[in-house]
N, C-alpha and C positions, 0 to 999 in steps of 0.2 A: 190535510186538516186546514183548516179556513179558519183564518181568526180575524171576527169582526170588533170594529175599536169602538168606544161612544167617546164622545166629544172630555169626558171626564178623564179617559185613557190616554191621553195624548198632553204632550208638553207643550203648553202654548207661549210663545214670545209674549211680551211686555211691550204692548203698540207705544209704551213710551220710553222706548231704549234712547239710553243718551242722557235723560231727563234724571236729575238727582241721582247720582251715582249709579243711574242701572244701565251701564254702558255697554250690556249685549244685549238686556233684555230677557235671559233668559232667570225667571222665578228661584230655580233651584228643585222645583217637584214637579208633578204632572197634578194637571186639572183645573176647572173652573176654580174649587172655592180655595186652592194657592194663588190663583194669579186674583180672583177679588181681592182677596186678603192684600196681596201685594201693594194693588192699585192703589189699595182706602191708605195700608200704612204708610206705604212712602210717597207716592206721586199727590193722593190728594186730603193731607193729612193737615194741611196748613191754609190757610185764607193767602197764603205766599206763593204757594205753589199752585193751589188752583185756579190763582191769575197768572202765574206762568204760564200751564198748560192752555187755559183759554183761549191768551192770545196766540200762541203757536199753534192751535189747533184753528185760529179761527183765518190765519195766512200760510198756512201749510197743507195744500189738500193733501199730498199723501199722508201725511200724519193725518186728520179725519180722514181718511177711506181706510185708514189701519183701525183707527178706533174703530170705527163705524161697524169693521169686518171682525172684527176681533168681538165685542160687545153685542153686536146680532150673532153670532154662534152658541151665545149665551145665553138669550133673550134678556140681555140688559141694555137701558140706553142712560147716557150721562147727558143731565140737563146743563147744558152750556150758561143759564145762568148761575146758580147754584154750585156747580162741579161735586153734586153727587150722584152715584150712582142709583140706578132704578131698577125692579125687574118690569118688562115691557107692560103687565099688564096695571102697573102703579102709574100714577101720576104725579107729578112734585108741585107741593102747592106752598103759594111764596107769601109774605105778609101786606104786598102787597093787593092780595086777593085774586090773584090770575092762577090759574092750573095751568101744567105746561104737562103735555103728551109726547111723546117721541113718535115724529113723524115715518110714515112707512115706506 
């Protein structure tokens, strides 16, 4: 018997292990919409936190190429200005007047 998984089957780590208390990373459930859930409550629930991650995100490749990997398995991208999440086919549009796309 073959059992195929979808991406919803499977436990995925917290590309921001370490960060605010999530020091394995590991959600607690399996699937996409636990570990969104996770990201929005705790990692980017705060204008505090969102400039944490920014910056660590922005001198840490492996942290971005975790994001990066973890969030395209998704089809989400997190706009580095902002620090919200998107689904790939959204764009985040700021009051400054610029749309920001998540590059491919």
């Amino acid at each position: 018997m073959t059992t195929s998984y979808t991406s919803s089957d499977r436990i995925w780590p917290c590309p921001f292990r370490r960060f605010h208390c999530c020091p394995d990373g590991v959600v607690g459930n399996k699937g996409i919409a636990r570990l969104i859930s996770h990201l929005k409550r705790l990692h980017l629930s705060t204008d505090e936190r969102k400039c944490v991650l920014r910056e660590a995100i922005s001198t840490d490749h492996g942290l971005y190429m975790a994001v990066e990997e973890t969030l395209k398995l998704f089809d989400q991208w997190l706009c580095g200005k902002c620090m919200t999440l998107h689904a790939v086919s959204r764009a985040c549009h700021h009051p400054d007047g610029l749309v920001h796309f998540a590059e491919d």
